[in-house]
C-alpha positions, 0 to 999 in steps of 0.5 A, a space after each residue: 050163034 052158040 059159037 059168038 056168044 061163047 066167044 063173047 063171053 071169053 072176050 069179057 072174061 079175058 078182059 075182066 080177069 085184066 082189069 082185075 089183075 091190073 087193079 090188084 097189081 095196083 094196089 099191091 104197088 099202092 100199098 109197098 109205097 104207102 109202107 116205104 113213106 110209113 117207114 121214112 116217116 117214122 125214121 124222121 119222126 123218131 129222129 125229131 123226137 130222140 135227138 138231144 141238144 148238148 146243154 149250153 147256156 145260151 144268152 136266149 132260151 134257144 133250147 125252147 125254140 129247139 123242143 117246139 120245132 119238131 112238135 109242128 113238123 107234120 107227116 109230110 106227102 113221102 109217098 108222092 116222093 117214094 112215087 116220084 123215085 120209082 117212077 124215075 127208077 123205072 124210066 131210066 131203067 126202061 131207056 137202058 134196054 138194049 144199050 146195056 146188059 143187066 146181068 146177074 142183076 134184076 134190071 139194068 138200073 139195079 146193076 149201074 146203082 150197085 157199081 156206079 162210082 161217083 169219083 169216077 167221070 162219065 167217060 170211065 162209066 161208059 167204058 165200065 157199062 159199055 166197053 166202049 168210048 164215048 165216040 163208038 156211042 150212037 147220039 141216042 145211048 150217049 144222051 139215056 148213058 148221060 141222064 143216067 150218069 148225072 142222076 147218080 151223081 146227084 144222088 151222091 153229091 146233093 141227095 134228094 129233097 123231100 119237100 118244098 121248104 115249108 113254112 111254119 109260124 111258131 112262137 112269133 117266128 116264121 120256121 122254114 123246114 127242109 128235108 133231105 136225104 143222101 146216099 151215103 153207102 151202098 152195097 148190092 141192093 143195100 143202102 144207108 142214106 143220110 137223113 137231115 132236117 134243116 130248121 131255120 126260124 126267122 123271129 120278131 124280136 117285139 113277139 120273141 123277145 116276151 118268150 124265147 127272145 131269139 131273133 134267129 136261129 139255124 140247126 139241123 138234126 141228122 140220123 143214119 137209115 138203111 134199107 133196100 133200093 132197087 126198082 122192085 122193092 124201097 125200105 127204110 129202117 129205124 133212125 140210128 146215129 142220130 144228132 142235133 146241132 146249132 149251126 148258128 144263133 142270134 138273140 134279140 138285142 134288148 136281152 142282151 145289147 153287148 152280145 150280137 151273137 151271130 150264127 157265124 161268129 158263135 158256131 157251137 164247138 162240138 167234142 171230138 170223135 177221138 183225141 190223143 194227149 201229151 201231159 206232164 207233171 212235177 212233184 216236190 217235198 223235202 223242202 225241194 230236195 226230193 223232186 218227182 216227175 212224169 210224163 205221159 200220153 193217152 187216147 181217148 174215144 168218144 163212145 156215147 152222148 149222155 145228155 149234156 156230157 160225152 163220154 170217152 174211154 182210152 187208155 194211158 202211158 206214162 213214165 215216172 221218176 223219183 230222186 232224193 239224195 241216194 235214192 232214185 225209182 223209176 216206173 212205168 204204167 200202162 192202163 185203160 182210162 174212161 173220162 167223161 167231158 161236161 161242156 161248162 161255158 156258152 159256147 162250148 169251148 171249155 169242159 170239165 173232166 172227171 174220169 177214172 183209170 186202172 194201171 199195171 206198174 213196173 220199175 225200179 227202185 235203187 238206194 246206194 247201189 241196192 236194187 229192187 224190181 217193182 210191180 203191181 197196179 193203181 186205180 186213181 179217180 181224178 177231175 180237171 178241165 179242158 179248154 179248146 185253143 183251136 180246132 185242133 188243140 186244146 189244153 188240159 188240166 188233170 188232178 188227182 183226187 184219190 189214188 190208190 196203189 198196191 206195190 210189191 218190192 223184189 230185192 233183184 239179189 232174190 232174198 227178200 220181198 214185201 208189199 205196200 198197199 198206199 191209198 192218197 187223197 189229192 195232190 203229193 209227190 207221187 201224184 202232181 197235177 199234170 198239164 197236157 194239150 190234146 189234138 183232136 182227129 
């Protein structure tokens, strides 16, 4: 009798201390997918919250709509999301014991994500997995290889979707949001996803038309994560390269009747990520008779957003040359450029430029056969403007507004030097305005 209850007893606590590792095991899974929806929350959150629109006027109040969007988006259900991914993770990896050998890695799933290639087509997957061909493939590893295939594959080339395009009522329209994200890179457990939000806000131009007057509007704000992905662990970081951006707009006709400003036709013309540039100018004085001119090119990068303008550094080459009756200079200058691009017309194709730029100087100056070797520096601040002629082209205006430079002057027989310090206010014969095209890439 001592014997069965003593029995009994260890078969309740055996099954006690089950149920309560289960439970703990639970909650501790519980709680790492209540922090990965946490954590890709807030990277939305901050990405609604941080990204700015570049300054345009809009015949409407677009921008209106734009700052009240993200205020109305809630905190969707990320982790019945997060839930649905491991659970789906953990499937596919269950159905791959056995077919496959997982390695260095910790499960079958994790090796596949880290070495899947999506240009590659599923035949080549199998024979990277497997070493085998399709043929050699019992139907059951064919079927668990091909919803494994076609899984990763949909990551890459659709991403996943985190919500059922829900529905808002905002200022007399009806605002559908879709969030998505998609893989963008990864590396050994370690993923960068793209994350976007889709807004579009269908509007009742007799409600609107009293506030924002938009009749439609389409945009969506884009940012960059990174985090963990494997079937023991999901993080997300901060939102960083983050962006927003009109895809297409349409005011309510009673605003403005001539402008059927339509998303397609009126698509916002953003700044480039990089350019290079040809310019060239020339110079006169002397009634004519004393003729200067230069050519150029330059490199421009876009490093940052402030706002309403974008800016770009680079640098610029040039070759300039001077005659007058005996007289001739040629000189050369090298030098970093810093510019900064402010968008001025409505739809974005025109801008204004302000920038500043350093450069060292050499050359020559030869009057009647005496010769000196020139060197020195120049520091200039100029304006001007910019206007997109196509895609890929626009044309440049640049304009000196003040130049200063500090020139020595070495006699090459080596018997004499002096040095000029010269500082000029706008255009002159050594400082044309300079018209120029840039291509973007």
């Amino acid at each position: 009798m001592k014997t069965k209850l003593t029995l009994l007893a260890f078969v309740i606590f055996f099954s006690l201390f089950h149920t309560l590792s289960f439970a703990q095991e639970k909650k501790k899974e519980l709680t790492e997918t209540q922090k990965s929806a946490r954590d890709l929350s807030k990277a939305f959150d901050k990405m609604h919250k941080s990204a700015v629109l570049k300054k345009q006027n809009f015949p409407c109040d677009v921008d209106r709509l734009v700052k009240g969007a993200y205020q109305l988006t809630p905190i969707f259900g990320f982790r019945n999301v997060i839930t649905n991914i491991k659970n789906s993770m953990h499937r596919l990896n269950n159905n791959l014991d056995g077919i496959l050998n997982k390695g260095l890695y910790s499960s079958n799933f994790d090796r596949i994500f880290d070495l899947f290639n999506n240009s590659k087509p599923y035949s080549e997957f199998v024979k990277d997995f497997t070493n085998k061909g399709i043929g050699d493939l019992s139907k059951k590893e064919d079927e668990i290889l091909r919803q494994n295939y076609y899984a990763l594959k949909a990551i890459y080339d659709y991403g996943i979707t985190l919500n059922n395009d829900d529905d808002y009522n905002l200022e007399g329209c009806l605002e559908n949001t879709i969030l998505k994200m998609k893989l963008k890179k990864k590396k050994l457990g370690k993923v960068t996803w793209e994350i976007k939000t889709l807004m579009e806000n269908d509007c009742k131009c007799e409600i609107a038309s009293k506030s924002h007057g938009v009749k439609n509007l389409k945009f969506e704000y884009t940012a960059e994560v990174t985090g963990i992905f494997t079937t023991n662990k999901i993080t997300f970081g901060e939102a960083k390269n983050i962006n927003l951006k009109i895809i297409s707009y349409e005011c309510c006709k009673n605003l403005k009747e001539d402008a059927s400003i339509n998303a397609p036709e009126n698509e916002e013309i953003t700044l480039p990520d990089q350019t290079i540039g040809v310019n060239a100018g020339v110079g006169f004085s002397q009634d004519f008779e004393e003729t200067s001119y230069c050519v150029g090119a330059e490199y421009l990068y876009n490093i940052t957003d402030l706002g309403e303008s974008d800016l770009f550094i680079g640098g610029n080459v040039a070759f300039g040359a001077t005659s007058f009756m005996d007289f001739s200079s040629t000189l050369f200058s090298v030098g970093p450029t810093a510019q900064l691009f402010t968008p001025i017309s409505h739809s974005g194709d025109t801008q204004t430029t302000n920038g500043i730029s350093g450069s060292y100087l050499f050359g020559t100056n030869d009057y009647n056969g005496i010769k000196d070797d020139v060197s020195g520096f120049e520091l200039s601040l100029n304006s001007g403007i910019n206007v997109q002629l196509s895609k890929k082209v626009s044309l440049s205006l640049i304009i000196p507004i003040v130049t200063h430079q500090s020139l020595t002057y070495e006699s090459q027989e080596g018997n004499s030097s002096y040095k000029t310090d010269d500082t000029t206010i706008l255009i002159n014969k050594n400082n044309p305005v300079k018209i120029g095209f840039r291509f973007r890439f």
